[in-house]
Legacy VTK file of the C-alpha trace (Angstrom):
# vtk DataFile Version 3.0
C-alpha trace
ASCII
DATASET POLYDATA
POINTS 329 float
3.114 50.892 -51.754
-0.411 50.234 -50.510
-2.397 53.436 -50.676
-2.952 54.893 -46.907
-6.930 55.037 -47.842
-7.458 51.180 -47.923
-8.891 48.997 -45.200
-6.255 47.005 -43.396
-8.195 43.468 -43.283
-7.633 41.515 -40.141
-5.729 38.236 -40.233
-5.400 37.138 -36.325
-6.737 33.540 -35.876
-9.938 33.330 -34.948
-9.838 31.032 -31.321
-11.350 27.658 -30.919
-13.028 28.659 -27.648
-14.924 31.704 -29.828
-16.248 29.819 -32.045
-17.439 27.144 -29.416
-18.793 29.525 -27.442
-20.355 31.859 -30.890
-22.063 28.590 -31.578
-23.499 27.324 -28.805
-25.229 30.980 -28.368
-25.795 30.887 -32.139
-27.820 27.567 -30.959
-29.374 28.567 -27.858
-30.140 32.177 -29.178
-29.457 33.087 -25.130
-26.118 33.717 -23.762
-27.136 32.191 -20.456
-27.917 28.819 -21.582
-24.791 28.756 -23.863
-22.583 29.709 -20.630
-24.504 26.344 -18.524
-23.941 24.343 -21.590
-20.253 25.344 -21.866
-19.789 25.068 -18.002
-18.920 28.859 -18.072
-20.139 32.199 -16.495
-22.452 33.853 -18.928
-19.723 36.738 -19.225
-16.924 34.294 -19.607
-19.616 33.760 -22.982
-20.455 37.203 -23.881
-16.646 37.807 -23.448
-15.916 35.479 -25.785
-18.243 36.222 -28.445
-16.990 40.280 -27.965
-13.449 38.821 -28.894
-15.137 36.986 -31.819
-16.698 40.345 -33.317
-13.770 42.801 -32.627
-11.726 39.940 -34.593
-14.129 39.506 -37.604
-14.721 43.314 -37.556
-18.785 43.449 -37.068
-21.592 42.669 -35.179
-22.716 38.643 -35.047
-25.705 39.335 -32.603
-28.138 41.860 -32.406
-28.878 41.752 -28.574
-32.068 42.971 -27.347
-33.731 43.113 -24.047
-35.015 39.807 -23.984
-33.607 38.188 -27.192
-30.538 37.288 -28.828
-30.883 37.557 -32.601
-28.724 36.243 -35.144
-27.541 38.959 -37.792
-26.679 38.654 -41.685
-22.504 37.920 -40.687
-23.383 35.809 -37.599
-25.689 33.469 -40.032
-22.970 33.477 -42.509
-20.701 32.476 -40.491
-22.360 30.213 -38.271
-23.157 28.329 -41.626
-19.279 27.760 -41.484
-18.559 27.032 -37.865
-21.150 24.238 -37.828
-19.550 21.664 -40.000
-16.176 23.110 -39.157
-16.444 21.869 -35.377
-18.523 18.428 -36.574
-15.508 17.527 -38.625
-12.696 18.402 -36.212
-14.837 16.716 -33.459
-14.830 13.726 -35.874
-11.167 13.764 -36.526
-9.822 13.951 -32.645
-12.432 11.003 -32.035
-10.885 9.280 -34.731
-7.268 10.374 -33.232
-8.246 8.734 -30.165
-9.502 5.699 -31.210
-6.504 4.940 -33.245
-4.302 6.539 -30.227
-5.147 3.498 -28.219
-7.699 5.677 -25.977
-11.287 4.187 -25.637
-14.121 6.921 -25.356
-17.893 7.076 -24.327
-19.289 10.195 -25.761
-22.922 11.038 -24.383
-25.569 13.596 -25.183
-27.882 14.451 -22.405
-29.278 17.915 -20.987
-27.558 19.723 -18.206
-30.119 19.102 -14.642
-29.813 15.204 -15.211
-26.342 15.309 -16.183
-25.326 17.479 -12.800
-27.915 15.473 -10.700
-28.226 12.321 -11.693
-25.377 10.723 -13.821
-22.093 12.519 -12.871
-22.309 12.138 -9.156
-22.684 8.146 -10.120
-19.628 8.301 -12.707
-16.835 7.852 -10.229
-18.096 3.801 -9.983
-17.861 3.603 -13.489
-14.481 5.332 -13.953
-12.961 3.242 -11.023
-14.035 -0.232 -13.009
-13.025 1.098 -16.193
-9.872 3.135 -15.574
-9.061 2.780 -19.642
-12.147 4.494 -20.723
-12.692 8.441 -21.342
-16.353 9.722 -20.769
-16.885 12.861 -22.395
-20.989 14.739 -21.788
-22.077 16.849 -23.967
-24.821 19.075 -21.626
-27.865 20.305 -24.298
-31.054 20.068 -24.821
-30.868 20.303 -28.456
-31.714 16.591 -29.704
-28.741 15.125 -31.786
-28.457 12.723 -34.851
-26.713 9.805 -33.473
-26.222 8.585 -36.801
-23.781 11.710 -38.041
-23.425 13.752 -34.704
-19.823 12.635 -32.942
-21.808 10.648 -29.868
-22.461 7.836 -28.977
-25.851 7.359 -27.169
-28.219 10.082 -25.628
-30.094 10.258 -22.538
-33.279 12.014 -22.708
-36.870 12.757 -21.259
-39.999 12.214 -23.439
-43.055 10.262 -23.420
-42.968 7.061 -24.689
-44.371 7.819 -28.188
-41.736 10.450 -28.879
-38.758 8.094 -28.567
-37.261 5.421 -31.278
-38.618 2.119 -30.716
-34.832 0.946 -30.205
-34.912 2.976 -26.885
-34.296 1.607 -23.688
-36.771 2.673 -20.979
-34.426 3.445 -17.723
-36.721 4.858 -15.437
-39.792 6.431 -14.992
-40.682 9.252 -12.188
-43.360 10.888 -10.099
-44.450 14.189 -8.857
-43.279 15.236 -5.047
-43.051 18.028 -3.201
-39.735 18.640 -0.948
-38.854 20.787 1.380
-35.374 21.303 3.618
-35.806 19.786 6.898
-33.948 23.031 8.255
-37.166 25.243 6.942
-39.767 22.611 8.742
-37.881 23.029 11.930
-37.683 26.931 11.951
-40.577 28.025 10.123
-44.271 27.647 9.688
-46.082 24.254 10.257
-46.353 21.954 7.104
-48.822 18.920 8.090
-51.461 19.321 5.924
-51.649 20.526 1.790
-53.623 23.960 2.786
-50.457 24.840 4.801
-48.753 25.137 1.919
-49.835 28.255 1.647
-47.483 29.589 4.286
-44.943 28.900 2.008
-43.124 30.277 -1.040
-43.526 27.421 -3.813
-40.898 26.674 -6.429
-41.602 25.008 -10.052
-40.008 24.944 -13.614
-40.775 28.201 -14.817
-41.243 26.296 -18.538
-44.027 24.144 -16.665
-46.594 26.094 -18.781
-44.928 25.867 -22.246
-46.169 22.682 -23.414
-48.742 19.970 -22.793
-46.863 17.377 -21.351
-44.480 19.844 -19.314
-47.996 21.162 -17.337
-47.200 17.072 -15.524
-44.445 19.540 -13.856
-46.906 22.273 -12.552
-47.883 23.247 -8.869
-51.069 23.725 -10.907
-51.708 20.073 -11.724
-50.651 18.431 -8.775
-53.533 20.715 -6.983
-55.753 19.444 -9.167
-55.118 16.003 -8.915
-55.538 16.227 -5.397
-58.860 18.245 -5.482
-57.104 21.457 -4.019
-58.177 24.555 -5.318
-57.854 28.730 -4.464
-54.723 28.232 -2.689
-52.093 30.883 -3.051
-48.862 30.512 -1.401
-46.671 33.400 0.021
-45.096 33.792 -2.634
-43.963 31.797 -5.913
-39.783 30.935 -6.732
-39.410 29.831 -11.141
-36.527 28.413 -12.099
-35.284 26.725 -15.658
-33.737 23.788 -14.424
-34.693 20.972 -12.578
-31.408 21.502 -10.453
-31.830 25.177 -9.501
-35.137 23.964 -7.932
-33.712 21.132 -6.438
-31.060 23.484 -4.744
-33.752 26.151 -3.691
-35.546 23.790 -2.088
-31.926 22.665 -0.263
-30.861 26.113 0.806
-34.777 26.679 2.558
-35.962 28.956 0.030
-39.256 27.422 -0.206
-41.288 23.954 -0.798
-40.634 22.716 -4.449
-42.288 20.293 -6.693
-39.525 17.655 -8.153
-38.888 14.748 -10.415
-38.363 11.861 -7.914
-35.552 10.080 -9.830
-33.274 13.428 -9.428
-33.349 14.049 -5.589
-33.647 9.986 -4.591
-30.625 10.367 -2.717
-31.608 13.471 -0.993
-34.233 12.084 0.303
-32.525 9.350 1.470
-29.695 11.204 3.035
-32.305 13.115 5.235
-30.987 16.452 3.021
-34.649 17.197 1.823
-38.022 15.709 3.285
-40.851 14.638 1.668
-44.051 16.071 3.638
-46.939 14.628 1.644
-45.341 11.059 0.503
-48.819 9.622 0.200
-49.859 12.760 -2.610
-46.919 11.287 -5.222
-48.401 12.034 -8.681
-47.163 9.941 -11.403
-45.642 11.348 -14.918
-46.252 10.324 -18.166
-42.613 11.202 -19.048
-39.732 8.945 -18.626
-35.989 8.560 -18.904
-34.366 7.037 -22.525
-30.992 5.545 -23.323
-31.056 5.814 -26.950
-27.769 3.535 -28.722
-26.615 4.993 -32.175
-26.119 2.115 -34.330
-22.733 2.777 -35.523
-21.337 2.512 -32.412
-23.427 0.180 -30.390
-21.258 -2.769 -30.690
-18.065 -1.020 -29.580
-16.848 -2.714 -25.868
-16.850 0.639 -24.287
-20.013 1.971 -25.281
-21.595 -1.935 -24.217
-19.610 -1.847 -20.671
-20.861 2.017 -20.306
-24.490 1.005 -21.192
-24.509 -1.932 -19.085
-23.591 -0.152 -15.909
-25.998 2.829 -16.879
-28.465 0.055 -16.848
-27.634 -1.269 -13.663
-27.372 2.687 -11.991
-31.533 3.000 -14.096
-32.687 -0.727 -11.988
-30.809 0.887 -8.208
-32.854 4.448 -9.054
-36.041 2.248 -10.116
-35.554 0.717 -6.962
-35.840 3.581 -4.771
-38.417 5.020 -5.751
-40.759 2.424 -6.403
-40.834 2.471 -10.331
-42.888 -0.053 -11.994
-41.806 -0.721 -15.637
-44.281 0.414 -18.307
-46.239 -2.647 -20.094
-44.829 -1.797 -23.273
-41.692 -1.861 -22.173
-41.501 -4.429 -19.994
-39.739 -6.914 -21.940
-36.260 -4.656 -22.848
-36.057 -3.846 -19.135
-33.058 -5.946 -17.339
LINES 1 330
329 0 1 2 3 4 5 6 7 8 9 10 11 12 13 14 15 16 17 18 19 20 21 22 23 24 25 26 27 28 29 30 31 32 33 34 35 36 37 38 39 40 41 42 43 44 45 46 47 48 49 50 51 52 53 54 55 56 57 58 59 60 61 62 63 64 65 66 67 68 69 70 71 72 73 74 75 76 77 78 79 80 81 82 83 84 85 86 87 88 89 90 91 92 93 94 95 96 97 98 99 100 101 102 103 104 105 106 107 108 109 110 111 112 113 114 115 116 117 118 119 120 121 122 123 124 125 126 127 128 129 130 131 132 133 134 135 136 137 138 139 140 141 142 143 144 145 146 147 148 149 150 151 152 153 154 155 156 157 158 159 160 161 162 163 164 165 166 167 168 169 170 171 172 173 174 175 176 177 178 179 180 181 182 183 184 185 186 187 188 189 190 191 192 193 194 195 196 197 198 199 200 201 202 203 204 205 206 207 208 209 210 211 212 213 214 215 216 217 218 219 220 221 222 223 224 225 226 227 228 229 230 231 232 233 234 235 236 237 238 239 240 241 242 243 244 245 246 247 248 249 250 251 252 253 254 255 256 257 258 259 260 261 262 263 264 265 266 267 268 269 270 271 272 273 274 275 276 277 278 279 280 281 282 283 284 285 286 287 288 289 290 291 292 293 294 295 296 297 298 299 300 301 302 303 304 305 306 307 308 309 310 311 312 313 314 315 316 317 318 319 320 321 322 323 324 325 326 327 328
């Protein structure tokens, strides 16, 4: 007989959706981006990872005011999870394929995936009723060479893309503003009256070089404007929570034109200064990985991504970069 004194271990199963969730926030190091990644509420997340630690026994996260932080058992076990999930990922893809079931699996971040590419999948799945599409919403590059996808979609200036990538679009700087808030509130003819209204931008505008291209700030200075202070400034993460304040009337905000096109063509936002456009270095990628390029689903997907990239070009007047002229369709 076991003496009383000794430590019961636990042996309940650890749960798939734990360690999903322990890694993404492992990844992220911010329970909030974890939970968008996951398409969860951030305390369906920190729910999960509370089930996680009451099952191993101690603490994986040491969570501070502003910071999520690894500790020693989180790092030791995260060093387990990670190959765990690549290789089970790996063996239901495998599964599939064998299964008969054809599968696109595509790595992009979470604003272009919500506003540009999954209200345009239903045309896609309606041609090609045989093939799954599975996104994967992060902005953590992946290897397409090990990782268990098959092409990414990304934003980057041209120099910080493989030379294999294909150039789908490029964009320019806009303001926007709901039609509803021109109607009901203050005048908006001329750039100084933006000052009579709260102004909404990435709130990471400021964290690099190329993301200032994003910045209230710049497009001021391209057009010569200067000491103007609105009523009040609105920062958001992602380029879909400003897209959406700028929808519900909470102020006039400074998008990517390739993400609210169809807005503006449905009348949904308006563009009050279409003239002031300010072009972006950055641009739009399909990257191929090599091991799966050839495979008739990920072809068919790509081609119709293409085609969606030349309809977007279209409409909002994109000229193809020199360099890249010759792999555009």
């Amino acid at each position: 007989m076991q003496h009383p004194s000794i430590h019961h271990q636990r042996s309940r199963p650890i749960g798939a959706g734990q360690l999903r969730a322990f890694e993404a926030v492992a990844r992220h190091l911010n329970f909030r981006a974890a939970a968008d990644e996951l398409s969860l509420t951030q305390s369906a997340v920190s729910r999960q990872i509370q089930g996680l630690e009451d099952d191993v026994g101690v603490a994986l996260f040491l969570r501070h005011t502003r910071a999520v932080e690894l500790t020693g058992a989180g790092a030791l076990l995260l060093r387990a999870v990670i190959p765990s999930l690549e290789r089970i990922d790996g063996a239901v893809r495998m599964i599939r394929q064998s299964a008969g079931r054809k599968s696109v699996a595509i790595s992009t971040w979470a604003s272009f995936a919500s506003m540009w590419l999954i209200p345009r999948l239903e045309a896609f799945q309606e041609a090609h009723p045989d093939i799954d599409i599975r996104i994967d919403a992060t902005d953590t590059l992946v290897d397409l060479d090990t990782a268990d996808v098959d092409l990414a979609l990304r934003y980057s200036l041209p120099a910080h893309v493989p030379s294999q990538a294909f150039r789908l679009f490029g964009e320019q700087l806009t303001p926007v503003v709901s039609p509803w808030l021109l109607k009901s509130g203050p005048r908006l003819q001329k750039v100084e009256d933006l000052a009579r209204f709260a102004l909404v931008e990435a709130s990471d505008a400021h964290r690099s070089q190329h993301m200032e291209w994003l910045s209230w700030q710049r497009w001021f200075e391209m057009h010569h404007v200067s000491g103007l202070e609105p009523k009040r400034w609105l920062y958001f993460n992602y380029a879909h929570q400003i897209a959406q304040a700028a929808l519900t009337g909470q102020g006039v905000a400074l998008v990517r034109t390739p993400l609210i096109a169809e807005s503006l063509a449905s009348g949904d936002l308006a563009e009050p200064f279409p003239q002031l456009r300010l072009d972006s270095p950055l641009a739009y990628w399909l990257i191929v990985g090599a091991r799966n390029a050839a495979r008739p689903e990920v072809v068919a997907f790509c081609s119709w991504l293409k085609a969606q990239a030349a309809q977007t070009r279209e409409a909002i007047g994109d000229g193809p970069d020199p360099e890249t002229v010759d792999n555009l369709d």
